[in-house]
C-alpha positions in Angstrom: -7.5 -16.5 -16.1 -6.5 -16.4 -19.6 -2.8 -15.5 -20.3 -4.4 -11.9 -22.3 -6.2 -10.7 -19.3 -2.8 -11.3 -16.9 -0.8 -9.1 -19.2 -3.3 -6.4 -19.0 -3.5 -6.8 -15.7 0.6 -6.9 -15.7 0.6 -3.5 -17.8 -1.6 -1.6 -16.2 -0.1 -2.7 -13.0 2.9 -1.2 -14.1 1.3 1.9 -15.5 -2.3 2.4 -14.8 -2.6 5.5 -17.1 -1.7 2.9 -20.1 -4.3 4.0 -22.9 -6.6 1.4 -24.3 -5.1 2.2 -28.1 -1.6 1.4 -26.5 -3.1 -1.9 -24.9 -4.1 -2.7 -27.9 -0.5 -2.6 -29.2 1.1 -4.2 -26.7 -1.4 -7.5 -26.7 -2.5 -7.5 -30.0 -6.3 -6.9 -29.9 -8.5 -4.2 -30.9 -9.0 -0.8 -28.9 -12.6 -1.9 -27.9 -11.9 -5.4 -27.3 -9.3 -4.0 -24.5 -12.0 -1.8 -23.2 -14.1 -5.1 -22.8 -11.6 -7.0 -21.3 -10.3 -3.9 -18.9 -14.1 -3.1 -17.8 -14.8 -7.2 -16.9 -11.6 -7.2 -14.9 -12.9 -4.3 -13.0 -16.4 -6.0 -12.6 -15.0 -8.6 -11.4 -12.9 -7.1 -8.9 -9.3 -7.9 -10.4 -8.5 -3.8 -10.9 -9.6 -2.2 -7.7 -8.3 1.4 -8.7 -5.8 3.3 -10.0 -3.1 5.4 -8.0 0.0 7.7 -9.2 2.7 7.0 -8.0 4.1 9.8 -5.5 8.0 11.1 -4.4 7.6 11.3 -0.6 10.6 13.1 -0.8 10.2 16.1 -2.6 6.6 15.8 -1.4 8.9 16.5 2.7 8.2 13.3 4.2 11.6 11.1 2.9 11.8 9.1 6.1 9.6 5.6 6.1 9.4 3.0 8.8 8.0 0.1 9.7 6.1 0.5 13.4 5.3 -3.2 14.5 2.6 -3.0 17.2 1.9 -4.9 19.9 -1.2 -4.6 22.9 -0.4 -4.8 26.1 -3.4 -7.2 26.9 -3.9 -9.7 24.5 -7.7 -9.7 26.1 -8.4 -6.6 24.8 -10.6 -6.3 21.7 -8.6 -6.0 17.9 -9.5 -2.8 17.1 -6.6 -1.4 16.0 -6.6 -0.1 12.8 -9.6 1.6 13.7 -8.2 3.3 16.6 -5.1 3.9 14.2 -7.1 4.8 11.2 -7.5 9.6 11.4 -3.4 8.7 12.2 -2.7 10.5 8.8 1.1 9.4 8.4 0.3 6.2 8.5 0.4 4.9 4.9 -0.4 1.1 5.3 -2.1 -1.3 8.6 -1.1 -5.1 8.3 -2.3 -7.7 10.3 0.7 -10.3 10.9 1.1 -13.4 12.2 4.5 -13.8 14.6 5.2 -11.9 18.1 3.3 -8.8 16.7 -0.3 -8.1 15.7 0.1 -5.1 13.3 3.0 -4.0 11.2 2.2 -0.3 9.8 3.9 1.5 7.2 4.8 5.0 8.4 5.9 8.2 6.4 7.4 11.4 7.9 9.7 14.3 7.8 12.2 13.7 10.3 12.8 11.6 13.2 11.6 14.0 15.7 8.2 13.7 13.8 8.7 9.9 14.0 9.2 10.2 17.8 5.8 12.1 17.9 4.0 9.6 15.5 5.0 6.7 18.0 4.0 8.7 21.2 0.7 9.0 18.9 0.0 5.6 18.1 1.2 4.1 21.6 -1.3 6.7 22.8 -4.6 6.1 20.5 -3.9 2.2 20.2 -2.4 1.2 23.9 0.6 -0.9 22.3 3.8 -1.5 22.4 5.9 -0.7 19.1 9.0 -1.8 18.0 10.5 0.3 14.6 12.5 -0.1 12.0 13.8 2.8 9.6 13.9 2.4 5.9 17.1 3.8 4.5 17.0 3.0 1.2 13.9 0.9 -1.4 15.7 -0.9 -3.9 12.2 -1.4 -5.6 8.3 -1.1 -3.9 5.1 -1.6 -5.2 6.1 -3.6 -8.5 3.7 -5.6 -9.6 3.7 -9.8 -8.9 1.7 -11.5 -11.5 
């Protein structure tokens, strides 16, 4: 990949509502060359989408965790995350290697919700969970190019 098309990549990554103009600027080509570059990146499957960025706490859900999930019969068949999938709190599904098989990424109001959510997801998924609460995010979601 050509050092041009990685610090596109780096500035939309960092904000995806970047205009082509100010692309332009920032890497020294032309509007529609941008455009060019920005469209093959999306042909070719390097931008998969655009997302805003969203305050989960003003939005009432400020407490995140980590559910690791694991199934009570290793026979069974790893279906998980599509047991786990109308689970609407449930920003993020992982599959992990280690002592678990899943590590989701959970979002909700207070604990008594995250209680509930658990019951939930033991229920739908038959697994074991082990949590861990976020209390604070230094930084997520910045780009690594």
């Amino acid at each position: 990949m050509e050092d041009t098309d990685r610090l596109i990549l780096e500035l939309l990554a960092t904000d995806g509502r970047m205009s082509f103009t100010d692309l332009g600027k920032a890497t020294g080509l032309s509007t529609s060359a941008v455009h060019q570059r920005v469209k093959r990146l999306e042909r070719r499957g390097l931008i998969s989408g655009y997302a805003a960025g969203v305050d989960y706490e003003q939005l009432g859900l400020p407490l995140t965790a980590f559910v690791s999930i694991t199934p009570f019969d290793p026979a069974e068949p790893d279906d998980y995350p599509e047991r786990l999938r109308e689970i609407q709190e449930i920003e993020s599904c992982w599959s992990v290697a280690g002592d678990e098989s899943y590590i989701l990424k959970v979002r909700v109001a207070k604990p008594a919700a995250l209680e509930d959510l658990l019951a939930r997801i033991r229920g739908a998924a038959g697994v074991s969970t082990r949590t861990t609460i976020v209390l604070s995010t230094a930084f997520e979601g910045r780009p690594v190019l």
